[in-house]
Every structure is written in structure tokens, then in C-alpha cells.
C-alpha positions in Angstrom: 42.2 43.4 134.8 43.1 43.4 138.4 43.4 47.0 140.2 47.0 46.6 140.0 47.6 46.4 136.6 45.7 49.4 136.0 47.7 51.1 138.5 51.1 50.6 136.5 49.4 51.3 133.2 48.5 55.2 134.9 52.1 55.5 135.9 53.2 54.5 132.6 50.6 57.2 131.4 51.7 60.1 133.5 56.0 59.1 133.3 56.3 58.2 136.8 59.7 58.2 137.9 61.1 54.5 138.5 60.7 54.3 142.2 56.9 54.5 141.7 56.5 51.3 140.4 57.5 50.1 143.8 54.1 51.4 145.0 51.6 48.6 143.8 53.9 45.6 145.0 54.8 47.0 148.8 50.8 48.2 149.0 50.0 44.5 148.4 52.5 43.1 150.6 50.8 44.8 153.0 47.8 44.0 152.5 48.3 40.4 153.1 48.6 39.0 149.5 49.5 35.6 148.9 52.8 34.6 147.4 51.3 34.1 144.0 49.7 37.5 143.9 53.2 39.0 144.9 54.6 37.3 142.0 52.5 38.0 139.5 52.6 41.8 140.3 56.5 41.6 140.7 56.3 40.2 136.6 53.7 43.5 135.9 56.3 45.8 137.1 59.1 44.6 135.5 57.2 44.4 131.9 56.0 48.1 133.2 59.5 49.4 133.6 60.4 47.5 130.6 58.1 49.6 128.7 58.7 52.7 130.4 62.3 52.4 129.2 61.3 51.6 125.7 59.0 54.9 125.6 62.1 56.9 127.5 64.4 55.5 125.3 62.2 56.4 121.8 61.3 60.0 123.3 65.0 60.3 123.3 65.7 58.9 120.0 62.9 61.9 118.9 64.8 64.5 121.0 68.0 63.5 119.3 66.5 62.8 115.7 64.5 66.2 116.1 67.6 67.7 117.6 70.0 66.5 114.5 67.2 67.5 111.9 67.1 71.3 113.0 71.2 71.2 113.1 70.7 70.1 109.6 68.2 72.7 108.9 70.5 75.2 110.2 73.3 73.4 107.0 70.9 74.1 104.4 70.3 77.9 105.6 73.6 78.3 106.7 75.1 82.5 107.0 77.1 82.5 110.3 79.5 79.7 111.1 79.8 80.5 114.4 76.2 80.9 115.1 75.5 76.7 113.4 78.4 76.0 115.6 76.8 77.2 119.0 73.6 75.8 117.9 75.4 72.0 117.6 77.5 72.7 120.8 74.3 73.8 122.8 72.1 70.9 121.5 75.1 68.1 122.3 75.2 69.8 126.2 71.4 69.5 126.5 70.7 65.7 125.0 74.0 64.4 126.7 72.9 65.9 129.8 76.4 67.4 130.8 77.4 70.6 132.1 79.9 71.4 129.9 80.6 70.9 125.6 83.0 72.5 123.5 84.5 72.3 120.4 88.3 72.8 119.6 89.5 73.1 115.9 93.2 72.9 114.6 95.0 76.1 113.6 97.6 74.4 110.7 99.2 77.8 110.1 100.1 78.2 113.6 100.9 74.8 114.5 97.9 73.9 117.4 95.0 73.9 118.2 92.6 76.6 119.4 89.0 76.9 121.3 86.5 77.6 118.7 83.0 77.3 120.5 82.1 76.5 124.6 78.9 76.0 126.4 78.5 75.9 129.9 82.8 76.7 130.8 82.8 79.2 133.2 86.5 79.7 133.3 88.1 82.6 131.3 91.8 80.4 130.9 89.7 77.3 129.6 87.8 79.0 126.8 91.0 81.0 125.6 93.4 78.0 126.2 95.8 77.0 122.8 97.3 73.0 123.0 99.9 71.7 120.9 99.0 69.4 118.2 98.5 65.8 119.7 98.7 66.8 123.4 95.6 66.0 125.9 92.6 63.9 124.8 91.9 65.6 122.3 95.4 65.2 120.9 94.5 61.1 121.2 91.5 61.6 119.1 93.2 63.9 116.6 95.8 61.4 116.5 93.4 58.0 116.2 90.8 59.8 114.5 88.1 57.7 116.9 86.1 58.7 120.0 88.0 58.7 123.3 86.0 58.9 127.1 87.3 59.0 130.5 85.5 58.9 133.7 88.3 60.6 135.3 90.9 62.9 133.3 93.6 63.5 136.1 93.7 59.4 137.0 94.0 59.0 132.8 97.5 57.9 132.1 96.5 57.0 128.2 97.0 60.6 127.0 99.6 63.3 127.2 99.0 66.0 129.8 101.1 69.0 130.0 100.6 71.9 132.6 98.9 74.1 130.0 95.9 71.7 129.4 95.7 70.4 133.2 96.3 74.1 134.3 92.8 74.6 132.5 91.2 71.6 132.8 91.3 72.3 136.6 90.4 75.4 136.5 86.8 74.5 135.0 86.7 72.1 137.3 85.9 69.0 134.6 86.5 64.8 135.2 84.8 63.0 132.7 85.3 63.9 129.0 84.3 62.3 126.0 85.7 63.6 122.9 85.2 62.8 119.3 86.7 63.9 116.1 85.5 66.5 113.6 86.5 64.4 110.0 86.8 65.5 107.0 87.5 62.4 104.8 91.0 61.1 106.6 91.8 64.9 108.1 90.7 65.6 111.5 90.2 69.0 111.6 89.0 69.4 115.6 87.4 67.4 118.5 83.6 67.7 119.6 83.7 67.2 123.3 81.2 67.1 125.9 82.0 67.0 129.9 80.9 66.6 133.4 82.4 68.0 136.4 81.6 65.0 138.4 82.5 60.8 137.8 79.9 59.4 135.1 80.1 56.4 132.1 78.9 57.6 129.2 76.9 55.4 126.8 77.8 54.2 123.2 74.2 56.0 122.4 75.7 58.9 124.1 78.9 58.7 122.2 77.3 57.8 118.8 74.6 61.0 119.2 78.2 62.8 119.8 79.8 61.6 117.0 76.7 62.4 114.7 76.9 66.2 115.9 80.2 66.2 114.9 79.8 65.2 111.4 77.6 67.7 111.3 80.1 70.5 112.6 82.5 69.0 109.8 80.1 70.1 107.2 79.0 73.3 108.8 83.1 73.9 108.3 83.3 72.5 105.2 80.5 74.5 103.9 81.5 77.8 105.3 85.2 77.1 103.9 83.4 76.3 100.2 80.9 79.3 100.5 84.5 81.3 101.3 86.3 80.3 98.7 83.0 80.9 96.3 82.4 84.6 97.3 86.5 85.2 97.3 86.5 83.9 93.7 83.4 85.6 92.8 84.8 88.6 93.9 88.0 87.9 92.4 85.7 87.9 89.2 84.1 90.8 90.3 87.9 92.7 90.6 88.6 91.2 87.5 85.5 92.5 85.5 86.2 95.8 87.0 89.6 95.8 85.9 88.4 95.0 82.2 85.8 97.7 82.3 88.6 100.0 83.8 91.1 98.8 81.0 88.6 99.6 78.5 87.4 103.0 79.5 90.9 103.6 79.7 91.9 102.3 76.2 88.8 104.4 75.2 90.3 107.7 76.6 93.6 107.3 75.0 92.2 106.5 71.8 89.8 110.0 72.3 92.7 111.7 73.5 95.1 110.8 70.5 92.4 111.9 68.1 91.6 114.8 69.8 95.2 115.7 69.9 96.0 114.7 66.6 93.2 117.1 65.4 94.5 120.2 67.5 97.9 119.8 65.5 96.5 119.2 61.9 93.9 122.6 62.8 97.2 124.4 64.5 95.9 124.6 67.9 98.0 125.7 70.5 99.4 124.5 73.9 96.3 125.6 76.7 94.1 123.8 73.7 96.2 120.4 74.4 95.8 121.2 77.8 92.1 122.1 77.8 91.6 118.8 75.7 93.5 116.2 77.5 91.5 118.0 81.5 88.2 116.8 79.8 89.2 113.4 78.5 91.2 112.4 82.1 88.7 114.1 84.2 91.0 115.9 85.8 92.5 119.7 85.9 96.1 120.1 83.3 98.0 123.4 83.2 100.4 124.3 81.5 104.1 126.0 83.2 106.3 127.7 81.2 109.7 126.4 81.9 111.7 127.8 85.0 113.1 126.3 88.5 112.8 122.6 89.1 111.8 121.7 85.2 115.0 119.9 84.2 114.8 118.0 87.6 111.0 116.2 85.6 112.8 115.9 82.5 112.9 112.3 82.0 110.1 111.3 79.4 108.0 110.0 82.1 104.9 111.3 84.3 106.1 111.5 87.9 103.7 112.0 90.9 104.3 114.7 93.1 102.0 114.7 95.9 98.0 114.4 94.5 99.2 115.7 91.6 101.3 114.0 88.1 104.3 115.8 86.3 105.0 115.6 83.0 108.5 117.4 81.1 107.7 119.3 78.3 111.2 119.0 76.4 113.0 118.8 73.7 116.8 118.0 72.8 117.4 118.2 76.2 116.3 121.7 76.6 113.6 122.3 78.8 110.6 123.9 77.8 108.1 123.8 80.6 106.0 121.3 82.3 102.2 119.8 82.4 100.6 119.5 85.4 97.7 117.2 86.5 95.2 117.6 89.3 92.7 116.0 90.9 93.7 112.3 89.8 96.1 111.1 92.1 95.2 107.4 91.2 96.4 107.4 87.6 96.2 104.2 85.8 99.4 103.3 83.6 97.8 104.1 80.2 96.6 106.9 81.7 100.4 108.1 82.7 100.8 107.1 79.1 98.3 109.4 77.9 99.7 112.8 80.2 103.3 111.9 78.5 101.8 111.8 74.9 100.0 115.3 75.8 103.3 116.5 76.9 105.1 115.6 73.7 102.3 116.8 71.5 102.6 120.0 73.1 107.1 119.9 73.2 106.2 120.2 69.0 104.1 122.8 69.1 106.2 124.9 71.3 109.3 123.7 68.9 106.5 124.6 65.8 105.9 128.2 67.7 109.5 128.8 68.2 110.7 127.9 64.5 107.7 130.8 63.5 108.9 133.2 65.9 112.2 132.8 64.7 111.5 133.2 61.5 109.7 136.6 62.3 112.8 137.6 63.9 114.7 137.7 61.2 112.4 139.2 59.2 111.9 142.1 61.7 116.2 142.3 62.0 116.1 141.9 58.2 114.0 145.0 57.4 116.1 147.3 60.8 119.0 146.0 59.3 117.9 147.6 55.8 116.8 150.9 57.7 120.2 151.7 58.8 122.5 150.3 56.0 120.3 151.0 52.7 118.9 154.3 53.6 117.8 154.2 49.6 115.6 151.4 49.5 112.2 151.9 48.2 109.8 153.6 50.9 106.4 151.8 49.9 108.3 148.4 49.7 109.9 149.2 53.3 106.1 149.9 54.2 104.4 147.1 53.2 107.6 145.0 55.0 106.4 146.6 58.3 103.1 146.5 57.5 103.3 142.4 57.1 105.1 142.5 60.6 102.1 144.7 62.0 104.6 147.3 63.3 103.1 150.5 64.3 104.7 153.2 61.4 102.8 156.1 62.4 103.5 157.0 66.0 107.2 158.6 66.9 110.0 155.9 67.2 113.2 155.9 69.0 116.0 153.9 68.5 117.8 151.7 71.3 121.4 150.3 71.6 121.7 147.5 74.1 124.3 145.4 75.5 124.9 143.0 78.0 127.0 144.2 81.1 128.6 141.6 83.2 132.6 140.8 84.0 134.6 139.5 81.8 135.5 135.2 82.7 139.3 134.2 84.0 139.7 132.6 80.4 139.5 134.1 77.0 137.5 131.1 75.6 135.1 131.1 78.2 134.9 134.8 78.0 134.7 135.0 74.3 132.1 131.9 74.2 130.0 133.8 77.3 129.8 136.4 75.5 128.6 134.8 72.2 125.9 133.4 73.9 125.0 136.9 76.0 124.4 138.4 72.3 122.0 135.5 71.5 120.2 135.7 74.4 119.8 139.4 74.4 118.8 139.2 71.1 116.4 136.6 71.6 114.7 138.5 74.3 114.6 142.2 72.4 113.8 140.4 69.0 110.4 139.1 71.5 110.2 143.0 73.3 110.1 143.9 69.3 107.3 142.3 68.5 105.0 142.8 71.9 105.6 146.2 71.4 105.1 146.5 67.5 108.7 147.8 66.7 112.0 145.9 64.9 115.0 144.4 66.5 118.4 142.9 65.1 121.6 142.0 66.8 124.7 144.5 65.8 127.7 145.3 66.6 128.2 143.3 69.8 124.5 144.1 71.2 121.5 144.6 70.0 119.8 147.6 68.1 115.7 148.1 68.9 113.3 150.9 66.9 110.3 150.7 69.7 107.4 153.4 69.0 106.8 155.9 71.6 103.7 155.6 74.0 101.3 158.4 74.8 102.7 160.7 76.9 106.3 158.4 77.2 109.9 159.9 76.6 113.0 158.5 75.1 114.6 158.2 78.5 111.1 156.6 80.2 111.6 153.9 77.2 115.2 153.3 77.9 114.5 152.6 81.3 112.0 150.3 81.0 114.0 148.2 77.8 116.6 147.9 80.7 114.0 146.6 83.3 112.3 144.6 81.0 115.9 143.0 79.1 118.0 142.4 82.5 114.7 140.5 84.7 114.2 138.5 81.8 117.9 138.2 81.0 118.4 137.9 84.3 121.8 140.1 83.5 122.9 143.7 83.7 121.8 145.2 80.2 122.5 148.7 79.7 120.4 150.6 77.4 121.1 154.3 75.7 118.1 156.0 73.5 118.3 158.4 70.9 116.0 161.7 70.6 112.5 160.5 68.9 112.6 159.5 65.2 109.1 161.1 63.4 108.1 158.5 60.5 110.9 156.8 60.2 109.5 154.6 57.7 109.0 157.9 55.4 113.1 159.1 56.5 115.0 156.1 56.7 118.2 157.7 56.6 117.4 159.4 60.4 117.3 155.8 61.6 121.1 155.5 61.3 122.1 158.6 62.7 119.8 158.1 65.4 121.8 154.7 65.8 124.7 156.2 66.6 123.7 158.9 69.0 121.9 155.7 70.6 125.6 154.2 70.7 127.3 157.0 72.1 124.3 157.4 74.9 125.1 153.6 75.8 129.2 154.3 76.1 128.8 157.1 77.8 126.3 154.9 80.4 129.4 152.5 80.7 131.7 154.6 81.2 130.1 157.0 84.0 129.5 153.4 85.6 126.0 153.3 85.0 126.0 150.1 83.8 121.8 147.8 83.9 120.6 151.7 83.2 118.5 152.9 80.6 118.9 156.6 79.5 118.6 159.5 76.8 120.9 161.9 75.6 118.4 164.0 77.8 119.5 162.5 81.4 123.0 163.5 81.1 123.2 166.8 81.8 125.4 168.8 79.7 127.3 165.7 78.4 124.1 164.8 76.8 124.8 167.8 74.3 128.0 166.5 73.5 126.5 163.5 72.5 123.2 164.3 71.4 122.9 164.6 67.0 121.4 167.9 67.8 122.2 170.4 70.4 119.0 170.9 71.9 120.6 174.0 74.4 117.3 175.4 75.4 116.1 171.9 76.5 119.3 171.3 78.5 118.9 175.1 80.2 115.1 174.6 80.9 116.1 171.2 82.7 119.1 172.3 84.3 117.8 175.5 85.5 114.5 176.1 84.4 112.7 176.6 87.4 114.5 179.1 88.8 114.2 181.4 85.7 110.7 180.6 85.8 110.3 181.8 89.6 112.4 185.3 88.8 109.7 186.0 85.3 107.0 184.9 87.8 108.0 187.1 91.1 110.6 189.7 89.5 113.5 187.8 92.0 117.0 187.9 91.4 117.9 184.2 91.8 119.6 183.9 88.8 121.9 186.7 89.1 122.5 185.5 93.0 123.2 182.1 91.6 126.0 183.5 89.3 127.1 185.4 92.1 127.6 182.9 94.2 129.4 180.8 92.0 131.4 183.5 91.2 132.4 184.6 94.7 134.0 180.4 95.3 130.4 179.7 96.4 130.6 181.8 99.6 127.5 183.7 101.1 129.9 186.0 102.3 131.7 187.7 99.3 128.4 186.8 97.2 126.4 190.1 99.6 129.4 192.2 98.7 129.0 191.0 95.1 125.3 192.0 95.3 125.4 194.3 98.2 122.5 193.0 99.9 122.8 191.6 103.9 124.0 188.0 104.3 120.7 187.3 105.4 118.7 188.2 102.4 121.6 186.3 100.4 120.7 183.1 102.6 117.0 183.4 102.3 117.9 183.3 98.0 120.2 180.5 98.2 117.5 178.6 100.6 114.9 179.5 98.0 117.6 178.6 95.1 117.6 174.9 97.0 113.7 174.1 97.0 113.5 175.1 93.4 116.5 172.9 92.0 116.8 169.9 95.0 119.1 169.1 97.9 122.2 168.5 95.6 122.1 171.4 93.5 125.2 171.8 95.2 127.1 169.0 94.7 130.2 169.5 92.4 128.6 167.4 89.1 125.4 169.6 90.0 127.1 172.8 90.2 128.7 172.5 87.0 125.9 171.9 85.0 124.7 174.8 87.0 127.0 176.6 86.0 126.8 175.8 82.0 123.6 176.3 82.4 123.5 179.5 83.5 126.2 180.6 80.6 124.0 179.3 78.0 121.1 180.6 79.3 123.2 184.3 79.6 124.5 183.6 75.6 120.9 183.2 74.7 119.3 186.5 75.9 122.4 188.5 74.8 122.0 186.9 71.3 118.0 187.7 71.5 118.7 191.3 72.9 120.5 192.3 69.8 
């Protein structure tokens, strides 16, 4: 083998570029070779670059194979779209040798068609740029569904161009584009493209190694899509599962609930049990509202959500009787809502249940008051072992309150009389439940209602009547005007007292009404000396000690003279001047008495209902010491 040859076959061996195979032919020609020689070294180059070729043309066949098997690699372990998408856009750029490939895929919702991926763009409008469906050459490939190539874009009248897509095409500076489509059986979905900023023909190699990258972005896509519907029906299954588990654990709690509630009823549990119960079975916090402002507004059947919390009416007939209330469950599922309006009705027929039993102890209370008054006779141990069933307290001192309702009378006589009628039953209602907090009797009568209420430790007749008025009118919400009688002892053992202790009672409440002291409670006691008018007995030395009992006290203590000053001031027209002549002592010292006279009996002892008292008072008080000096 001549030197020569063994010079091409080192530049085949180290990839000499194809001007080096020049070398061996000119250094001959120069060295004098003959024709022949020329000629046969002229043959060994060609075969050489022949071969060359053939090995450039299989390394880039390996490049390309090697370059689609790791896109297809990147299919089987395929997580991020976008990333398998890069990786075929980046590998297209580098084995076609351009400066630029992108990949455009059609938006069908929106109606065009939008830059997915770009490698090597530099311009910001290019890689944002939107095209109408079949506009620009990708629009002809879309359109065709085949491979379109131009060596020069702007000179390319085969396609549509509109200012958007030249506007951008400009802008990154591109002339030849080859573009093929992205199928997916007969729907082209996008366009693979790959681009050179200067003139250049692209091969069918070229455009086949294109098209091949292509198909494998149409099932990168087609995967992804199939791997998105899979984990959105999956998870579909997954909300449904959930949903069933939910619906069970739900259908699970009702049923719990209606046993549990079922069993409060049969065991007569009360409303906080229901309450209590259905708290621990929804998981949540249920209390119980008697009813008051804003209930009838709920009152619909239903569980209604009021902020985080759920409402449910507790009603019945219309009437209602008071709400339940559920926190901390703002999401409540249906069957849940269900279960809250069940609880509510469970407890509407217990508080009916409740009602019908204090009702019935009502009239058994008014039953046995009514016998104390009207049957004086009746048998004393039966009379105690009725109060003793109704857990009255027989032993301590009783009194006996008469109540009405105060309020003016209506424009109309039926509304007035039908007012009225319901007045009586709820004042009666309300002292029937004062009654039996308090361990006493109550009955309706006579247009009001009569009470027999024990006496506390250290409490009067009049501090009782006062409170039976406070305590009737705020829940009443009405004027109700209470007069006491003087304290009954064992009225159980002296039923008859219990009737005439009625009727001073009576006569304490008229004369409230008609001094205009109407949503007052008093006593015979508070009304001065009309109080012994009215009073069954004519307690005088109660009325004098209260009237002017201090003073007497302070003349036994001190050896004074304000009583006999007192009558003779009143005497003398209540003036300090005639009253010195009348006692001949100095103005002065009458003024001192009269200031003294003021600290012992208050600022009004002066005033003319005061004064007259006063003045009876001090009579009385005169009649008794006469009487006891003889």
C-alpha cells in the first residue's frame, strides 16, 4: 500500500474535515507525479470521502437513534409533561443543527393556537405569541396534516400570514422553518417546528428525524391526557368512597341517635338529657333555649344555619317552646340536619309531656286552696296528706295573697273582655308555677289569682307581697298588683283563718288600686292608718310603734318632750310660733325639737298624708296610756 493510501486511511481515522483529503493529491502534484499516479489517487479520495460520509452519516443515525431511544425512555418514566416536552424540543434543535425549535399545540376551547415549548427564541413576543387556527405555516400543516419547509418565510406566498405571526416571526429574527404535525390518529393537535435564522434546505433525513420526534411528543400528550383522566377518575373514586364512608358513619349516627333518644323517652329523661345525648353522637356542642325573642322567627320544622352554628324550633301547635342550638359543626351533612330536627321534636314532647304534669299539679294545688277557703270543715289529716303529696311546707307561717293584673282597659268590649280572659290565665299560670317553687298553693278566683306562700326566715307579709309583684309582672311582663294579709300560723291545722285572711288580702289589693298604686305589693301593715281599717285585726300598738315609735322611744330613753311638742305643734296649725306659747319654752328650743322630731321620723313627716297619721298616732298612743293609767 502506497504512502498515499495510508495517508487517507489516518484521516479517515482521526474525522478529518473534507478539505483534508485534498492534501495527498496537491502534495503529489507537486511532487512531479505522472498522470496515472494523479489518477489513481484522485479514485482513493473519492472512495475515502465516500466512506467518510457513510461513517458521518451512521454516527448520525446513532445520535438520532440514541437521541429518539432516551425520548422514549423519558415515555415510559413519564411525571412532567412539560419537562418530556423540553427534552424532545432540545434534542430536535441539537441533531437538526438549528438555532431555534419550538412546539405550538392547539387550544380547542379557545379557538387557536398557543406556544407550548421554545428552545433557542430569544424574543419575549415570539414565545407568548397566540395564532388563529389555520393561519401561518403551521396553520398549512395543521390544515394538510403533512410536513411543510421553507427556505425563506417572508418570500413564502403558500401560506397565510397575518401581522400577528410576521410581527413575531421578525422579531426572532427566523427564515427557514420546517414544521411538522403532532397526530393523533386523523387530529392534529400542534406542529413540531425547528428554524434557522439564516437561508438553508433542509433534508428529507432532517424532516423525517423531525417527524419522528413529533410522534413522540403526540404520545408524551396523549399519555399525560390518559394519566389525567386516570388520577381525575381515581380520585373521583376516591371522593366517592369517601362520600360512602361519610354516608355510612352518618346513617350510623342517626340510627345511635334515634335509639338513644328513644330510650331517654321510654326511661323519662328530660330535655338537657336529649341535649347531652344528641352533643356526643354529632360531635358537636347542643343547648337548649327556653323560648323568648327571635324563636317563632326558626319555627319552621327545619334546622337553619345561623352563622357556625344550626337552629332548630322546638314547637308545638304553633306555639313556640324554645330552640336547640348546635356548635362547632358548621358543615352539617343533610341526615345530620335530619338528626338535630328529630332531637328537636323529641324534646317539643317532652316539654308538651312536662307541661300536661305541671298542669295537672296545678289543679291539684288550686283544688286543695280552693277547699281551704270554701270548706273550712273538711277533714284536717286528709287536707294534710293533700299538701303533703304536693310537698308544701305546712309548718312554717303562711300568708295569703290576692293578685290581679293591672293594665287599661282595650277600645272594644270583646277585645277587652277576651284580654282580660287571657290576663287571668296567664297570671294564673305563672303564680300556679311561683306556688310550687316556693312550696305553697295557688288557684285562680274571683278575677285574679289567690296564693298561700309560707313565710321565710326573717321575711314579712309586706316583703312577700313585694316580691310576688316583682316576680308576677317581669315574668308577666304586666302590671300585677299584689295585697297580703297578716301571717296565717298552721293553716293546715285552722283552715277556716285561710278565708278570712282572703278577704283582708282582697281589701289590701283594692285599696292598692285605688290609692293608684297599681304593679305594687303590700300589707295591711304599709298603709298607715288605713291599714287598720282594713286589717281583720286592729293591730293599734303596731300601727303607733310604726307611725311614731321612735320618737316615744327617744323621750323613755332621754326624758324629752317630743311627743308632747309634736301634739303641740299640730295643735297650734303647725306653727313654731304659737307652739312656744303652747309650751312656753323660746322658739329656739321649739326648733331644735322639731329638727330632732325630723331625723327621728324622715324628711316628710310633714307632708299632709304624713301628718295625719301623725296625728292618729299620737291619739292612739295618748288613748292607750290613759286606758293603762287607770
Amino acid at each position: 500500500m502506497s504512502h498515499e493510501h495510508v495517508s487517507y486511511l489516518e484521516l479517515l481515522a482521526r474525522g478529518a474535515a473534507p478539505e483534508a483529503y485534498d492534501r495527498p493529491v496537491l502534495l503529489a502534484r507537486a511532487s512531479g507525479a505522472g498522470p496515472e499516479a494523479l489518477a489513481e489517487l484522485e479514485e482513493a479520495k473519492q472512495l475515502a470521502l465516500r466512506v467518510r460520509a457513510e461513517l458521518e452519516g451512521r454516527r448520525r443515525r446513532e445520535a438520532e437513534l440514541s437521541a429518539l431511544f432516551a425520548t422514549a425512555h423519558d415515555l415510559a418514566g413519564l411525571r412532567d409533561l412539560d419537562a418530556v416536552l423540553r427534552a424532545i424540543v432540545q434534542r430536535a434543535r441539537s441533531l437538526l443543527g438549528t438555532e431555534v425549535a419550538y412546539l405550538s399545540l392547539n387550544d380547542p376551547a379557545a379557538g387557536d393556537t398557543y406556544m407550548r415549548v421554545t428552545e433557542g427564541s430569544v424574543s419575549a413576543r415570539f414565545q407568548q405569541v397566540r395564532l388563529g387556527m389555520g393561519e401561518g405555516l403551521g396553520g398549512l400543516v395543521a390544515q394538510t396534516a403533512r410536513p411543510y419547509v421553507t427556505d425563506d418565510y417572508f418570500g413564502d406566498a403558500r401560506f397565510q400570514h397575518t401581522r400577528t405571526i410576521d410581527t413575531a416571526v421578525r422579531d426572532e429574527g427566523l427564515v427557514a422553518i420546517l414544521g411538522v404535525p403532532l397526530n393523533l390518529g386523523s387530529q392534529v393537535i400542534g406542529v413540531l417546528f425547528a428554524a434557522d435564522r439564516r437561508a438553508r434546505v433542509f433534508e428529507r433525513e432532517q424532516v423525517a428525524l423531525l417527524c419522528s420526534f413529533a410522534a413522540h411528543a403526540a404520545v408524551a400528550i396523549d399519555t399525560a391526557n390518559l394519566l389525567a383522566e386516570t388520577r381525575s377518575a381515581l380520585a373521583e373514586l376516591e371522593r366517592a368512597n369517601d362520600i360512602i364512608r361519610e354516608h355510612s358513619g352518618v346513617i350510623e349516627r342517626a340510627s345511635e341517635v334515634h335509639d338513644r333518644l328513644s330510650e331517654l323517652v321510654l326511661h323519662g329523661g328530660g330535655v338537657h338529657d336529649v341535649a347531652r345525648a344528641v352533643s356526643e353522637v354529632l360531635g358537636g356542642t347542643v343547648e337548649f333555649t327556653e323560648a323568648g325573642a327571635g324563636t317563632a322567627r326558626r319555627a319552621g320544622g327545619h334546622a337553619v344555619r345561623e352563622g357556625d352554628d344550626w337552629v332548630a324550633a322546638v314547637s308545638a301547635g304553633g306555639e313556640a317552646l324554645g330552640t336547640l342550638v348546635l356548635h362547632g359543626r358548621p358543615d352539617l351533612d343533610p341526615v345530620d340536619q335530619r338528626t338535630l330536627e328529630r332531637a328537636a321534636l323529641v324534646t317539643s314532647l317532652l316539654l308538651l309531656a312536662r307541661r300536661s304534669a305541671g298542669e295537672a299539679e296545678q289543679r291539684v294545688r288550686g283544688e286543695l286552696l280552693d277547699d281551704l277557703l270554701d270548706a273550712p270543715d273538711r277533714d284536717r289529716r286528709l287536707l294534710r296528706e293533700r299538701a303533703a303529696r304536693l310537698r308544701t311546707d305546712s309548718e312554717a307561717p303562711h300568708v295569703v295573697l290576692a293578685a290581679r293584673v293591672d293594665r287599661p282597659a282595650g277600645d272594644g268590649d270583646t277585645d277587652a273582655g277576651r284580654r282580660e280572659s287571657a290576663d287571668r290565665q296567664r297570671l294564673w299560670s305563672a303564680a300556679s308555677h311561683l306556688a310550687a317553687t316556693r312550696r305553697g298553693l295557688a288557684s285562680a278566683r274571683d278575677g285574679g289569682t289567690v296564693l298561700l306562700l309560707p313565710l321565710g326566715p326573717g321575711e314579712t307579709a309586706a316583703d312577700l307581697a313585694r316580691q310576688t309583684a316583682k316576680s308576677l309582672g317581669g315574668t308577666l311582663r304586666e302590671e300585677v298588683t299584689v295585697g297580703a294579709s297578716a301571717p296565717v300560723r298552721a293553716p293546715l291545722d285552722h283552715p277556716d283563718r285561710v278565708a278570712v285572711a282572703y278577704e283582708e288580702a282582697r281589701r289590701c289589693l283594692d285599696a292598692l288600686r285605688l290609692l293608684h298604686r297599681s304593679g305594687q305589693g303590700a300589707a295591711a301593715e304599709d298603709l298607715g292608718f288605713l291599714g287598720l281599717l282594713l286589717a281583720e285585726r286592729r293591730d293599734i300598738g303596731g300601727f303607733v310603734d310604726r307611725t311614731v315609735g321612735q320618737v316615744v322611744a327617744y323621750d323613755r330613753r332621754r326624758g324629752t318632750e317630743l311627743v308632747r311638742t309634736l301634739d303641740a305643734y299640730f295643735a297650734s296649725g303647725m306653727s313654731p310660733a304659737r307652739t312656744k306659747d303652747e309650751l312656753h319654752v323660746h322658739v329656739n328650743t321649739v326648733a331644735q325639737r322639731l329638727e330632732r322630731i325630723g331625723r327621728l321620723l324622715g324628711p316628710d313627716w310633714q307632708s299632709p298624708a304624713r301628718a295625719l297619721e301623725i296625728q292618729l298616732a299620737l291619739r292612739l298612743h295618748a288613748l292607750s296610756d290613759a286606758v293603762g293609767g287607770k
